[in-house]
N, C-alpha and C positions, 0 to 999 in steps of 0.2 A: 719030256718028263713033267710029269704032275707035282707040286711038291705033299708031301705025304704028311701029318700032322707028326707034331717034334714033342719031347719032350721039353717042360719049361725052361730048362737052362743046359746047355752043351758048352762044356770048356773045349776050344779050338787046340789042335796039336799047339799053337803059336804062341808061345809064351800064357797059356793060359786065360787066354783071350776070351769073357763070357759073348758067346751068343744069346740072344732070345727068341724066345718061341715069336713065330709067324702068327698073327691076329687071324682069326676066320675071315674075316672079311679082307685083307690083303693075300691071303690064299686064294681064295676067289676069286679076285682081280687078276691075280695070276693067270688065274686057270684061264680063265674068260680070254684074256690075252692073246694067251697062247694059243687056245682052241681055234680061234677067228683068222687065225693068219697073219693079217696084215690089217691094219690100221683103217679107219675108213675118213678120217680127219687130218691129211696130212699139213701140215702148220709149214714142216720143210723137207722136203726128199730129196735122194739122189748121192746118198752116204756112203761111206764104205764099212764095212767093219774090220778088214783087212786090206791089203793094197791090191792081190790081186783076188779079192772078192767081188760079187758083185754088188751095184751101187745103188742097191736098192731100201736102203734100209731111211727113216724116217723119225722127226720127231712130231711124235702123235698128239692130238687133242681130243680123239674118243670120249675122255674121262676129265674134263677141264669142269664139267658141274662137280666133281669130285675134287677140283681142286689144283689135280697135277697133269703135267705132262711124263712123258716117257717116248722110250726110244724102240723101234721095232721095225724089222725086216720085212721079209715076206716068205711062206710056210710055217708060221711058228716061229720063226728065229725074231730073240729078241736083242742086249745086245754082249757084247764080251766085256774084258778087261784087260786093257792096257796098263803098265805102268809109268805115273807120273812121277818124275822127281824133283819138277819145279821148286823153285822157295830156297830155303834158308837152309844150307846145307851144315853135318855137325850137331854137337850136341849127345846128353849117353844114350839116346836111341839110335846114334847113327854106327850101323855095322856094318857099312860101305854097302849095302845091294844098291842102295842109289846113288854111289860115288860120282863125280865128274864123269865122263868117257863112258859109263857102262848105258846109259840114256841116249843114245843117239839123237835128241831132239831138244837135250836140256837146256833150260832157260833159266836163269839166278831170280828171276822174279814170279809170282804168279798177276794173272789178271787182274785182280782186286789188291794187290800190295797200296797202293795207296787208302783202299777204303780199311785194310789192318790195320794199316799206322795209323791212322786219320780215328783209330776208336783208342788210342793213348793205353790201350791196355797191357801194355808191359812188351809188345811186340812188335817187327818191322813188316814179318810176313808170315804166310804158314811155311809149314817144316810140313815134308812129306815125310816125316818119318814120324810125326806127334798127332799128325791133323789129318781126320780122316776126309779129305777135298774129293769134289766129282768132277771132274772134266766134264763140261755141257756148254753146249753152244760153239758156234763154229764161223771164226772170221778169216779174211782173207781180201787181198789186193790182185790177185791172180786174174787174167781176161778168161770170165767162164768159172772162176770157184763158187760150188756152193756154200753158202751161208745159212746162218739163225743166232737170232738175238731173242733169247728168252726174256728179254724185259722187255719186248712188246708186245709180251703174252701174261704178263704179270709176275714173273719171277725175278726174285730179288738175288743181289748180290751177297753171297754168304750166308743163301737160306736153307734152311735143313733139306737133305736129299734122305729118302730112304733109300735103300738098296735089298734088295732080296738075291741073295747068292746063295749057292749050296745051301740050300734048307735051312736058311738065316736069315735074321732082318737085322739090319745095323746102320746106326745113322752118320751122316755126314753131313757137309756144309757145301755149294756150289761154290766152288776155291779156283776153277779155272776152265780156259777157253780152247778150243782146237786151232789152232793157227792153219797158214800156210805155208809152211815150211816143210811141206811132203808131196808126196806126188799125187795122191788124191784128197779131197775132204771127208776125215777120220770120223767114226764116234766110237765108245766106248774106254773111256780111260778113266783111271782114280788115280790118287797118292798111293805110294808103299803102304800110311797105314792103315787104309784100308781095305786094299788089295790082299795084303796078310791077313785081317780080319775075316775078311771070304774066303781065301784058298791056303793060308797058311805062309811058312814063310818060305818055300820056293818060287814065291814072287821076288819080281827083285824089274832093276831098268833094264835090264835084256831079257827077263821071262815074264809073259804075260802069263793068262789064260784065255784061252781061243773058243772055247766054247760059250758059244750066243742062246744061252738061258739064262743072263743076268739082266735084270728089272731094276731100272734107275726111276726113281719117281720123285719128281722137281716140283716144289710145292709153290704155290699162288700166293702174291699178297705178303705185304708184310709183317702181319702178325707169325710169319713161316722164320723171320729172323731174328735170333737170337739177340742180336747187336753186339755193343762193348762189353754189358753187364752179364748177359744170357748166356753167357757162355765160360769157360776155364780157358782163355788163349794163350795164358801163360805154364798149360800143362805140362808136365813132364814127360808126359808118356799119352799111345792112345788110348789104354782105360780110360785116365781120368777125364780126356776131353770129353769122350762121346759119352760116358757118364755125365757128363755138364749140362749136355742139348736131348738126353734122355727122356725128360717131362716133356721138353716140348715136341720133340717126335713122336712122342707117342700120343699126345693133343691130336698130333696133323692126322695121324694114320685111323685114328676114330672115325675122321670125318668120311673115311673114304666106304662111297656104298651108302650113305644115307643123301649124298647131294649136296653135303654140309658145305664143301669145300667152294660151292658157287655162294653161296649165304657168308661167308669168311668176310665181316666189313668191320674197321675201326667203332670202337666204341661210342667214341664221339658222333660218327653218324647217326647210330642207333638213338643215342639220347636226344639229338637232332629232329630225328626223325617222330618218335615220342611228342617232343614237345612241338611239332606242327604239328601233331593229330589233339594235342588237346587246346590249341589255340581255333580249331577249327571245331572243337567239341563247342568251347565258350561262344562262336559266334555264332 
């Protein structure tokens, strides 16, 4: 499937949930993607995107001058959605889809729980039910599990992810890892809410969605993170979070398609950099 250009704003069946139109140039990324197959820069393979799938699926570096990585199989298949229920259970967005026991794999904390508390901002962890989080990167103790640590490719902890689903783009945060605690190494998972944001809310901890045309794109560098201040952590709901990291997703996603995203360096370098070029103008 291609995706087709969108009208500027689509209210989701999901409580009303605004989508936004897809950028030309992340449509294009899409297509490209998609058309190619399969990746030609594999960073880590050997994935599954189901258990009894096959394990072929990949997190790519094709497009690392752009900035991000992503995840991708082989004919076209990119990847699905699982759902996470990690974190902080509770609270009035909690309608039990992520209760205790319906998660076969639930865990009270997410991966960066210390680096949430550790930004003092009103919170312990994210809530899958407020925080739109991407499952990305893949650890494990197992003899023989595959692995990837996206921070030795440049992405940070709790850095904006976009996501292209059903003819949407919505952003989120890198909120959590695939463990080993399954029979094979998983990709493809989010939080409830962003899982609802994509597919609406017959997502829940027992229903995914299984179709691998969903586009996870993991942005480079730390200017991609929001921190303590860049963000609404102490949201009510997922409007208002993913309304908080909106500017600056939509920063990241400019970049993609001009090369920007390899150019993406701290400021301080830059002026750095300036001031050797005119100390060597003077000599």
């Amino acid at each position: 499937m291609k995706i087709s250009p969108l009208i500027a704003l689509a209210l989701l069946a999901s409580g009303g949930i605004v989508a936004r139109e897809i950028p030309q140039n992340v449509r294009d990324l899409y297509n490209t993607i998609k058309d190619k197959g399969s990746c030609s820069d594999e960073l880590a393979t050997g994935f599954r995107a189901t258990d009894n799938g096959p394990d072929t699926f990949s997190y790519c570096g094709d497009h690392l001058s752009d900035g991000v990585i992503y995840i991708q199989g082989r004919g076209g298949a990119l990847a699905d959605m699982d759902v996470d229920c990690d974190g902080v259970q509770g609270g009035p967005q909690d309608d039990g889809r992520c209760s205790v026991g319906r998660s076969p794999d639930y865990q009270d904390t997410t991966a960066f729980q210390d680096v949430v508390a550790g930004y003092n901002a009103g919170i312990q962890d994210l809530n899958a039910y407020v925080h739109p989080y991407v499952v990305f990167g893949n650890t494990g103790s197992k003899p023989g599990w595959r692995d990837f640590d996206p921070t030795k490719h440049g992405v940070q902890p709790l850095s904006v992810v976009a996501v292209v689903c059903s003819d949407k783009l919505v952003y989120g945060v890198w909120g959590d890892t695939n463990g080993d605690d399954g029979n094979h190494p998983m990709v493809g998972e989010a939080s409830l809410a962003l899982a609802t944001a994509c597919e609406g809310t017959s997502m829940s901890g027992s229903n995914g969605y299984s179709q691998t045309d969903i586009l996870y794109l993991a942005f480079k560098g730390d200017d991609a993170v929001p921190g303590a201040k860049g963000a609404n952590w102490t949201a009510a709901d997922y409007g208002a979070f993913e309304a908080s990291i909106e500017e600056l997703g939509d920063r990241l996603v400019e970049g993609i398609g001009s090369g920007a995203g390899a150019a993406r360096v701290p400021w301080t370098a830059v002026l750095g950099a300036v001031l050797m070029g005119m100390v060597w103008v003077v000599i």
